[in-house]
N, C-alpha and C positions, 0 to 999 in steps of 0.2 A: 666835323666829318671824320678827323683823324683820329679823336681819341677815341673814340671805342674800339681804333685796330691795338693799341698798346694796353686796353684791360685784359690781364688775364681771363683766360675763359674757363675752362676746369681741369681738373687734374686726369686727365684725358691722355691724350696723346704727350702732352709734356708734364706728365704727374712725376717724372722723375727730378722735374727740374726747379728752382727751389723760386723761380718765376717769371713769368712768360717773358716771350723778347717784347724789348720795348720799341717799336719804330718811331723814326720820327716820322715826323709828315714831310722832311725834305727827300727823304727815299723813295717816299711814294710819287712825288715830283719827280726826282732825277731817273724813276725807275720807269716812270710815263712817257718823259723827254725822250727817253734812248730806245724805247719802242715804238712812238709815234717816228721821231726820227729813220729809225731802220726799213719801218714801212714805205716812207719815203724816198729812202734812198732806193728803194728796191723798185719803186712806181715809178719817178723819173729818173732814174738813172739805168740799168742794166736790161731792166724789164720793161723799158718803155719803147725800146723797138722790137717791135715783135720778131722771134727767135726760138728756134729749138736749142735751148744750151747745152754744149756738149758736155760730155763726159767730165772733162777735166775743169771748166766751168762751175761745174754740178760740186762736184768735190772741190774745191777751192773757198765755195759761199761756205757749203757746209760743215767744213772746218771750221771756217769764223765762227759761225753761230755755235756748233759746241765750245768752240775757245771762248767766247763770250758766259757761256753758262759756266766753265769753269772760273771764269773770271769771278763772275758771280759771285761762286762758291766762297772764293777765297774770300772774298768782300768780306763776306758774310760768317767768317772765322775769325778775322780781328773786327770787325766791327760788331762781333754779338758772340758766337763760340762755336767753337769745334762743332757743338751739337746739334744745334741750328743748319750748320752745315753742312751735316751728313744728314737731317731730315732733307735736307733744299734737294743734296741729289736722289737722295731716295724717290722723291715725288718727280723729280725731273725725269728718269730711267722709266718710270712706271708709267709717266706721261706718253714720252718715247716711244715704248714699246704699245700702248693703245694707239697711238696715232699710224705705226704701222699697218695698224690692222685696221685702221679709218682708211687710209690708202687705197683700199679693194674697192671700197664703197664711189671712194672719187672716181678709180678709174672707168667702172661701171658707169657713171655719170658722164663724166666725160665723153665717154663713148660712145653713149645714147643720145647724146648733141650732137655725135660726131663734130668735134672741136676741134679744129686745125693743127697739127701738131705745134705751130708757130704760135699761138694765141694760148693755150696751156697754160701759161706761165702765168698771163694776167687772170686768166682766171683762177687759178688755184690762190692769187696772192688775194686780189676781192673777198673770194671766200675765208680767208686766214683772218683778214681783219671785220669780217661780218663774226666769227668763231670768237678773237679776241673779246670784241665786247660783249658776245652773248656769255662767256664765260667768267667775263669779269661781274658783270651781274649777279651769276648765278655764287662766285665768291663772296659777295659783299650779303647775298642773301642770306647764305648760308652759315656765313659769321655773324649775321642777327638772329639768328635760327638758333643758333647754337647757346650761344649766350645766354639768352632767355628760355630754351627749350631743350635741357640736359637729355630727352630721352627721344632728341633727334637721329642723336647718335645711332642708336639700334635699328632705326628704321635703315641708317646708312649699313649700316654693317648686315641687316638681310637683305638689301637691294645689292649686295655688292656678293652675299653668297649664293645670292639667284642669275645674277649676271655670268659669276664663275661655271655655275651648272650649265647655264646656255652655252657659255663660251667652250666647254669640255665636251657635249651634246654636239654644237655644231661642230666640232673638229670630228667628232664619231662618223655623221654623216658630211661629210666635206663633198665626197666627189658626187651624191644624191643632190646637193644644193648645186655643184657647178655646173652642173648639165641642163637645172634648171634657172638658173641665176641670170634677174634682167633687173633692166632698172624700170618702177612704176612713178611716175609722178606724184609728188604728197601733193597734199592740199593746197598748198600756200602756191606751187608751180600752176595748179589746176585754176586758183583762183586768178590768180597774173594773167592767165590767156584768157579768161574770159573777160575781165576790166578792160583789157589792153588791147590794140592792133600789134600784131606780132609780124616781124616781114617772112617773109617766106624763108632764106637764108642769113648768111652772115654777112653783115657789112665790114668787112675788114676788122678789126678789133673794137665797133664802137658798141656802145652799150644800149644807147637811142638815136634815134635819126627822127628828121624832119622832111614828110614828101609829101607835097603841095598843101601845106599848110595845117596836113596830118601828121601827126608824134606815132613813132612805131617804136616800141622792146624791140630787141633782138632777140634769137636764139640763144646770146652769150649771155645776156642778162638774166634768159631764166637760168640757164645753166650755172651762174654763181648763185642767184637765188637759191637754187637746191642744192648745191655744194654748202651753202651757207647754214638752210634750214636742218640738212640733214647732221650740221655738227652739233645741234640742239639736244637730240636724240645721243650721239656720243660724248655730250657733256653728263649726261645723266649717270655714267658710270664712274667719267675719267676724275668729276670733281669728288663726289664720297670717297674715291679711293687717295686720291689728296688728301682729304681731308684725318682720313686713318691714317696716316704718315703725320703729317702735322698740323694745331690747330692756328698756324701762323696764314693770314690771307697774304703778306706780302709774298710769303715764300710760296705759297700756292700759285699767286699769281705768276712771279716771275717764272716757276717752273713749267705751267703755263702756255707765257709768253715764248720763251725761249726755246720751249718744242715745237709748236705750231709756226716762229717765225724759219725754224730748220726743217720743217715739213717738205716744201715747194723741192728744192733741190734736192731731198729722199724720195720723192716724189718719182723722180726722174732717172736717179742712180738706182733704185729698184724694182724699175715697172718690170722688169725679167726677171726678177729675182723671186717673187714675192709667190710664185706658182711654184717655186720648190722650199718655200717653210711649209712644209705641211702639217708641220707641228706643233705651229703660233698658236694656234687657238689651245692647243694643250697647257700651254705656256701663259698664256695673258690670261685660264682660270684658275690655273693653279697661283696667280701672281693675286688675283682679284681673291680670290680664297682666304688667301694668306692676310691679306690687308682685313676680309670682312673679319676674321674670325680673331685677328689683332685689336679691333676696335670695338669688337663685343664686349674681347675681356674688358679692355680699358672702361666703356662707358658701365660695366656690369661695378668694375672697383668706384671709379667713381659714384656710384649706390650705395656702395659700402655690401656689396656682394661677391661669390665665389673670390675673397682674399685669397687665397690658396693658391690660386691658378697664377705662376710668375707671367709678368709683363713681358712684349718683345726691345730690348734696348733699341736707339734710332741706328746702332751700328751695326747688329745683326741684322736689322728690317733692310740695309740698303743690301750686306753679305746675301743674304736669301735674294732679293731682286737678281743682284746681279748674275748670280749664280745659277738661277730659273732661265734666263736668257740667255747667258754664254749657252747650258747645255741645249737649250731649243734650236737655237742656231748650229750647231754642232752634231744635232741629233738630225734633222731636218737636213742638213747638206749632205750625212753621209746617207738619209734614207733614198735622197736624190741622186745620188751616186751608186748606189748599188740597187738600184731601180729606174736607168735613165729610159726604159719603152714609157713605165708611168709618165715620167717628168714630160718626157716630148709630148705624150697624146694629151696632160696640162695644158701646155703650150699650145 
């Protein structure tokens, strides 16, 4: 199962590098352990009485979980190299800043259950760990994909500069979608309430109940089900764009992991916040852009095509990430500021 993560794949994303990292198969153990663990810890331990966590709460996990990714990093500089290292945060930021913009979608969700403020917590973490394996999948796919099918690549790299156009498009018409903006049920919710007895409301935090010898769903369960199905739909971008960053599944994964397990408590630290980026979407296509039109060149060299066109090193791809994001956020707070009638009628 492990050795086809340590064959090199092509001279792609790491063509600079003289040959791919080698994992072993005990990191993808220990990397399992410390994810299935964290989940746990977060299911009975903090999150298993239900609770709106405060502020300081919120910021406290959330620190950990970036200290954990930098930890990561570091790992990942004596145990393989610098280079590796600065792909892991490259896909990590990039991950990041897509799952802020997966945020809108939850909270819309949410809100269309109307979901207790107390009970949020377990759902958003259900759906992180329905998201983890969906995503781990589509990893493991994708590095069979790849492997055997060098001209995967370009399909990634146009899906990911038609994503950018949408993403640049919807930030065009931002305030035309927010006035019309609800949440519909996909299919998979539609199908659940017809299989199922549904109760009318919420039973406390339970997911099923047993009344008189009748099994009912809850509201909360569809509500993670569609938190869950709908990260299907935002894997479809976040992992190509992984994957133009680097063609490592460890380091995708973990980057991954460790943004979706810091999601929950972003979640919460900026459900006010997130009506004055008004200029993420500008930002996550010009990010997506940048990734598609990196991994054209790359799969185009690997053809043995347009040589001419120099590659992005993994150190400038994270300097650009970052750089996209500091100004978005900086651009967006002070558009928010010297336009607070817009931000209030957001609000």
């Amino acid at each position: 199962m492990f050795s086809c993560m340590s064959t090199p794949f092509l001279p792609l994303a790491a063509s600079s590098q003289a040959q791919a990292m080698a994992v072993h198969p005990m990191e993808w153990v220990a990397l399992a352990i410390l994810v299935v663990g964290l989940v746990m810890m977060d299911l009975f331990g903090h999150a298993r009485k239900p609770h709106e966590p405060t502020m300081k709460e919120s910021i406290i996990w959330l620190v950990f979980y970036v200290a954990l990714a930098v930890a990561f990093g570091v790992y990942v500089i004596f145990k393989h190299s610098s280079e590796f290292s600065v792909e892991f945060f490259s896909a990590y930021f990039t991950e990041y800043s897509l799952s802020i913009d997966n945020i809108f979608i939850f909270i819309i969700i949410i809100a269309s259950f109307m979901v207790p403020r107390a009970f949020q917590q377990k759902v958003l973490l259900y759906g992180i760990v329905i998201a983890l394996v969906l995503r781990l999948i589509f990893i493991l796919l994708g590095t069979t994909l790849l492997e055997h099918f060098s001209w995967v690549f370009f399909i990634f790299g146009a899906f990911l500069l038609w994503t950018a156009v949408s993403q640049i498009r919807s930030g065009m018409h931002q305030d035309d979608a927010e006035d019309h903006e609800e949440y519909k049920p996909n299919a998979l919710v539609r199908l659940s309430k017809r299989l199922f007895n549904v109760t009318e409301g919420f039973v406390g935090d339970k997911l099923v109940v047993r009344r008189k010898s009748t099994t009912y769903i809850t509201p909360m369960l569809l509500c993670i089900i569609s938190i869950g199905s709908a990260d299907l739909m935002f894997a479809l971008d976040s992992i190509p764009a992984s994957f133009g960053l680097t063609t490592q599944p460890l380091i995708i994964f973990a980057a991954n992991a460790f943004a979706l397990l810091g999601l929950r408590q972003l979640f919460f630290l900026v459900d006010g916040l997130l009506e004055k980026l008004v200029f993420l979407n500008f930002g996550l296509g010009i990010i997506l852009g940048f990734i598609g039109l990196k991994l054209l060149v790359e799969a185009s060299h690997g053809q043995g095509w347009l040589l001419g066109l120099p590659e992005v090193p993994p150190l400038a791809s994270l300097g650009i990430i970052l750089a996209v994001l500091v100004i978005t956020f900086v651009s967006s707070m002070w558009y928010a500021k010297k336009h607070p009638t817009s931000a209030a009628h957001d609000e």
